[in-house]
N, C-alpha and C positions, 0 to 999 in steps of 0.2 A: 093444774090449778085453774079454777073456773076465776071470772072477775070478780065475784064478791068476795071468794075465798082470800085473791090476790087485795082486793082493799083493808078486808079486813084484817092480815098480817101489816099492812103499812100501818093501820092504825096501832096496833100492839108495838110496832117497832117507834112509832112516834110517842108512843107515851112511854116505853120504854129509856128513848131519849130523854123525856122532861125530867125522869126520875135521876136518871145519870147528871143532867144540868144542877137540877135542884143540890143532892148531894156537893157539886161542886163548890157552888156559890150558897152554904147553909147558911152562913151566918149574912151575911149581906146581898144585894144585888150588885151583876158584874157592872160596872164600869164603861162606858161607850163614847167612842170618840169617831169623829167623822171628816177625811178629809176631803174637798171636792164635793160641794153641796149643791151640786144642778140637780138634774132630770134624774140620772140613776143613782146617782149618791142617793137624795129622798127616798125611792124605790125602794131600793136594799136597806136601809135605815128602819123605814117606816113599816117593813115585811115584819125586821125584825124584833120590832115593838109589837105586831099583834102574836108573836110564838113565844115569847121569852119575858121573865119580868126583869128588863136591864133598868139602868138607868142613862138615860144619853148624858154624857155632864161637859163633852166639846164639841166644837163644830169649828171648821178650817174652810175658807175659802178668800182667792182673791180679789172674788169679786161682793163687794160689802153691801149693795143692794139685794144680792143672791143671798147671800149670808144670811142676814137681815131678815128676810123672809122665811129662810130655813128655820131660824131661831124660834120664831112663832109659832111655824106648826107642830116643831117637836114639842114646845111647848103645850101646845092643846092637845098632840095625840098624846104623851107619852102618862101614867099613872101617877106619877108626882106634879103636875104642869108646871115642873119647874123649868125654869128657860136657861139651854147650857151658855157656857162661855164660848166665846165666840175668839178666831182665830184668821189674821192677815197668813202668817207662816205654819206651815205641820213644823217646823223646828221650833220654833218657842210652847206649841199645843203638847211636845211631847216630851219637852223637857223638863215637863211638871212627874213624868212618872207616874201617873194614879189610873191611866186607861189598861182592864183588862183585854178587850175590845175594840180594833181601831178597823176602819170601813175603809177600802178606798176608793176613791171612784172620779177620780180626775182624768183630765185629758192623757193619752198614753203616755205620751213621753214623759210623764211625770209618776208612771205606774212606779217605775223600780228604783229610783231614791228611797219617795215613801213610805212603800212596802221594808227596804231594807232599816231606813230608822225608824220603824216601830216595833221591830221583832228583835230589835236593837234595847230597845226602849221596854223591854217587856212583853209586851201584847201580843194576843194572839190574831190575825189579821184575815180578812174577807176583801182579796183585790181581786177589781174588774178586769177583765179580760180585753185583750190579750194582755197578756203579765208585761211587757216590755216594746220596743220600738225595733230593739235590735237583740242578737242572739247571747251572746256574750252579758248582757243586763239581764237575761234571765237566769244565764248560768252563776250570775253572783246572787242573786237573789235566792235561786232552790239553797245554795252553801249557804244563805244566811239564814233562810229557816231551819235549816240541820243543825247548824252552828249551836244557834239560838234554843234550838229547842222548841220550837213555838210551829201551832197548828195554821198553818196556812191554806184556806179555800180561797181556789179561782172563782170568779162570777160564769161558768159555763154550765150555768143551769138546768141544759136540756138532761143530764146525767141523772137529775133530781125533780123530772118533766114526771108526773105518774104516770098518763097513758102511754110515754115511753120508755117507763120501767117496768110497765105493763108490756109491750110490745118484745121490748129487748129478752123477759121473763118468759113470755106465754108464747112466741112465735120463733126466736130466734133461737135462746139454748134448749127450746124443743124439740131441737131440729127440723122444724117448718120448711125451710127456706130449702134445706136442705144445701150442696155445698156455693159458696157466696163466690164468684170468680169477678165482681166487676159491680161498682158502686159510682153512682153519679152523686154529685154532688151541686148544690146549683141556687145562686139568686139571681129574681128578675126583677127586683126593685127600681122605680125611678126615685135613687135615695141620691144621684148626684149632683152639687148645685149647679146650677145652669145660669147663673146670674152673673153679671161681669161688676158690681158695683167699684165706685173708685177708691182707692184708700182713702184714710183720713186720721185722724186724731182717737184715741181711745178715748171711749168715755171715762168720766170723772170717777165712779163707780168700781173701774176695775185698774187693776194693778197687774198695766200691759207687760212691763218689765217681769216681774214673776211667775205670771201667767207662763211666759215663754219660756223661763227658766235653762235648761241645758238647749233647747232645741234653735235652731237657727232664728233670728232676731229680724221676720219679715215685716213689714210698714202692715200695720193694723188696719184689718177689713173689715166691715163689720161680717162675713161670711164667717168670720172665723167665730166669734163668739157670740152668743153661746152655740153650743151645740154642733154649728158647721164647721168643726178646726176636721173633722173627718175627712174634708174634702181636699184635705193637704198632708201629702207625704212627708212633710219635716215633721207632723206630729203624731204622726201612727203610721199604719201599713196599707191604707187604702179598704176596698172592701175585702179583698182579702183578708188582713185583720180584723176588719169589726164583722164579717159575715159567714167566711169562709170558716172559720176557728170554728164556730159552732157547731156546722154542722160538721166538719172534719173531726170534731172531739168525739161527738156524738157515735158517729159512727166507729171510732177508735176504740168508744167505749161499750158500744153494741159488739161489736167484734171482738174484743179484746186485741190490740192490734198495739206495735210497739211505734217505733221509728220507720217512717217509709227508711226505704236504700236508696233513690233515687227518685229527683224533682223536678221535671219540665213545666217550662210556661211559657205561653204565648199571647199577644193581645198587643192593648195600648190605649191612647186614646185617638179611637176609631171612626166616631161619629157627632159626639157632644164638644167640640175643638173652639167653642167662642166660650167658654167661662173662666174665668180665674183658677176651678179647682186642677189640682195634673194628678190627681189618680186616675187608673185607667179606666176606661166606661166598657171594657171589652176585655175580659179576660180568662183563659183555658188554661188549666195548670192539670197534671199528672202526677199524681203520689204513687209512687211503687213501690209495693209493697209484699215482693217475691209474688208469692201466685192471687194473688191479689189488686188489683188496680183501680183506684180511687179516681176519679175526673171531677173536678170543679171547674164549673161555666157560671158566670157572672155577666149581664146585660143592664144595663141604668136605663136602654130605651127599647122599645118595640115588647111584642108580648113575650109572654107567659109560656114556655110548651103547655103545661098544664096548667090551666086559670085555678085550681084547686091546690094547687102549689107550687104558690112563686117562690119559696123558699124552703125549701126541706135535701133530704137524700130518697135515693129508689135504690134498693137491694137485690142484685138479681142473683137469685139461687137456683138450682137444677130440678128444684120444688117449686118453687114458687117466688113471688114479688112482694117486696116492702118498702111501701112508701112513708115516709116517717116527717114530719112538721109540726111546729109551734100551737097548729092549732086541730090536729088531730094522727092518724094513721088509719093506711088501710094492708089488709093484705089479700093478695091475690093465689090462689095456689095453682098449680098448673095443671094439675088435673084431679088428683083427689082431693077431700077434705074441702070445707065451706068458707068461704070469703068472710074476711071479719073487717069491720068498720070500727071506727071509735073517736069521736070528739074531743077537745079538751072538756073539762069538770070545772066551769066557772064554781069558786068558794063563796060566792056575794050573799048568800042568805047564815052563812059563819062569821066574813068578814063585810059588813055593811058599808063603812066605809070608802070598799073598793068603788062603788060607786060613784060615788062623788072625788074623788082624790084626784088632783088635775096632772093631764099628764101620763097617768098610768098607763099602763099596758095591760088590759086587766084576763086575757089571756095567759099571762107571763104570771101571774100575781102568787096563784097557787105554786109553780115550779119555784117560785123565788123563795116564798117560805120553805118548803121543804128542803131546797139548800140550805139555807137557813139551820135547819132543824141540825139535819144533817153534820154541821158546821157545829154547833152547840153539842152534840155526841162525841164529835173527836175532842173538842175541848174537856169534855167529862173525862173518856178515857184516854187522852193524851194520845189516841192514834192519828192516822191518817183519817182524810176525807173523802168521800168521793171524788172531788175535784183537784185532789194538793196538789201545792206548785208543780211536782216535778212531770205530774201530767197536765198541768197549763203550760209549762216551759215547753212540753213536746210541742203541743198542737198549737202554743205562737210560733216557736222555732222553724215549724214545717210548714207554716204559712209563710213568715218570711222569706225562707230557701226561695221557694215558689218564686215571690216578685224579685229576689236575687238572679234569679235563673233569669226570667224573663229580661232584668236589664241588662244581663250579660251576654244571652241570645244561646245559650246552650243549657244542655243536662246536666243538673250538679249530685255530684254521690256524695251520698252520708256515711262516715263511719261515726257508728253510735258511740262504742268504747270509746275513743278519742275525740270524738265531738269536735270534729271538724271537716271541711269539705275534702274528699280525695285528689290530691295532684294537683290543685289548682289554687294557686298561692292569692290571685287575686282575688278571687271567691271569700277564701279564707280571711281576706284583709276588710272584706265586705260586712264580716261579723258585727263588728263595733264599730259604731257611727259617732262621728266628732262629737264632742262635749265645746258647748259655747262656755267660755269663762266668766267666771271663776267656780263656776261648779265640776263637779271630778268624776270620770267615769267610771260605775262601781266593778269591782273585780271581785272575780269567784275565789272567797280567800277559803283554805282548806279547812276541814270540819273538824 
């Protein structure tokens, strides 16, 4: 399949989607509710108002200046300009029952409550990644979409990247690569705060208490909100969770690749030691994966190996090289056959918009939609996603292990079936992370 060939079936399989959506939704437009209205909540929202004719009619956040704002742009982007109602709690947003559609996109530790009551609540749901904080909140979460019955996509958009569906398609089960023994994996972002600022009072604006919800109840920085709560382990997984997932999925999903067996990590924080935030600025983890070995390196200071991809995977095969990122691929072969390049496909002359939309990613913009799409397909035919939970539960699950490893300073073994760590009780006990009260920490009830 040459590239036009390969576009031109995405486009047949996209409009094949809309017809499947349409069908669904014949008589009315679905229903859309959003909880966590920052940076990606809008992102994912507003993708999914240029693919789909929804109707947005909630919006959730506890922060009401955020909100506030949010309210107005759906309003002007969305077909109706009607402006939705607006939400302090996702608990009173969803116990009105009328969202087909619920987004989520809060800070993590608040992924897998919301996720479980809306799928609770009906809806069908599109949560950011990583699905959870800890291993055990994922594992109630996939039972509750089985449970439930309800289509649940991760935010792990590279799956739904085109040049690297293109890639995965045209290089990999073509057997290009020929066979894969050893996968790097890798960011070099300076994405860690480096700032010591003092606590202080939260602003008037936000609603510190809920904000924090189950996760430890630290004195309020402004590092943390908006956006910087990343730089603190009580509320996510560090860059492991927000950077390594991606490309770990990615390549799970290139490969077709299950549960590693086995997770070493090593690092800490190495170099960056005057800021507030305690994720690690240095970190080397090993996914094992029988005859296969994944390596993820993560650095916040110094360069790049390659300035042309400070964040991607390199594929090395007995054929040839694949380097795969956000913002394009290349492939190398090793001795026969011709070196292929490939860009991302900015949409700005489709969606005009992306232009000007503050904030965006506009790289990202195209991949987002097409999850999207994607996401509206399984809702059609009630199947799976590209993304569903229970291959977002792998690739958090197996970033977690990772910084579990590392705090415990040894190799931790997976067994899949049992879904729990081998012989090592305290590992095991490492799964599920305290619940601050009075909120309850959800359990994987049977399907």
């Amino acid at each position: 399949m040459n590239r036009r060939e390969f576009l031109q079936t995405s486009t047949s399989a996209v409009l094949s989607i809309a017809a499947g959506y349409a069908a669904e939704f014949a008589d009315r437009k679905p229903r859309v509710g959003l909880i966590g209205s920052g940076w990606y909540g809008k992102c994912d929202l507003l993708r999914l108002i240029q693919v789909a004719p929804v109707e947005v009619v909630s919006l959730c956040d506890v922060d009401k200046q955020m909100l506030a704002e949010a309210a107005e742009l759906v309003a002007r982007r969305q077909a109706s300009k009607k402006k939705p109602r607006t939400y302090n709690d996702y608990r009173a947003m969803l116990k009105e029952k009328d969202l087909d559609i619920v987004l989520i996109a809060t800070p993590d530790h608040w992924h897998a409550l919301a996720m479980i009551a809306a799928v609770e609540a009906g809806a069908d749901v599109f949560v950011q990644k990583p699905i959870s904080v800890d291993v055990v909140e994922g594992q109630a979460m996939v039972a509750a979409a089985r449970k439930h019955k309800r289509v649940v996509q991760v935010g792990t958009q590279r799956r739904s990247t085109p040049h690297l569906v293109e890639a995965r398609n045209t290089i990999v089960r073509e057997g290009k690569l020929g066979k894969v023994g050893l996968v790097e994996v890798y960011c070099y972002y300076h994405m860690r705060a480096r700032e010591n600022p003092p606590d202080a009072a939260p602003p008037a604006n936000l609603d510190y208490e809920m904000w924090t919800g189950p996760a430890p109840l630290r004195p309020y920085n402004r590092l943390v909100h908006p956006r910087g709560w990343r730089a603190f382990m009580e509320y996510g997984n560090g860059i492991m969770g927000d950077m390594c997932i991606h490309m770990l999925d990615m390549v799970r999903w290139t490969l077709d690749l299950g549960w590693p067996r086995r997770v070493a990590s090593t690092g800490g924080i190495l170099v960056e030691k005057n800021s507030k935030a305690n994720i690690s600025d240095t970190q080397t983890a090993t996914f094992d994966f029988g005859d296969l070995t994944v390596v993820w390196q993560h650095r916040t200071w110094g360069r790049a190996n390659d300035p042309k991809y400070p964040w991607g995977a390199t594929l090395y095969g007995d054929k040839g090289t694949l380097k795969m990122s956000v913002y394009g691929y290349d492939f190398i072969p090793l001795e026969k056959g011709q070196p292929v390049h490939r860009d991302v496909v900015y949409e700005l002359g489709q969606y005009p918009e992306d232009k000007t939309e503050k904030e965006l990613e506009r790289h990202v913009a195209p991949a987002i939609r097409h999850h999207m799409q994607d996401f509206l397909r399984a809702i059609a035919s009630r199947g799976r996603p590209v993304a569903d939970i229970e291959q977002g539960y792998i690739s958090t699950a197996s970033c977690i292990l990772a910084n579990l490893a590392l705090q415990l300073g040894r190799t931790l073994t997976w067994d899949a079936q049992k879904q729990c760590v081998v012989s090592d009780q305290e590992a095991n006990d490492l799964l599920r992370r305290p619940y601050r009260q009075p909120w309850r920490h959800p359990e994987p009830e049977a399907t």
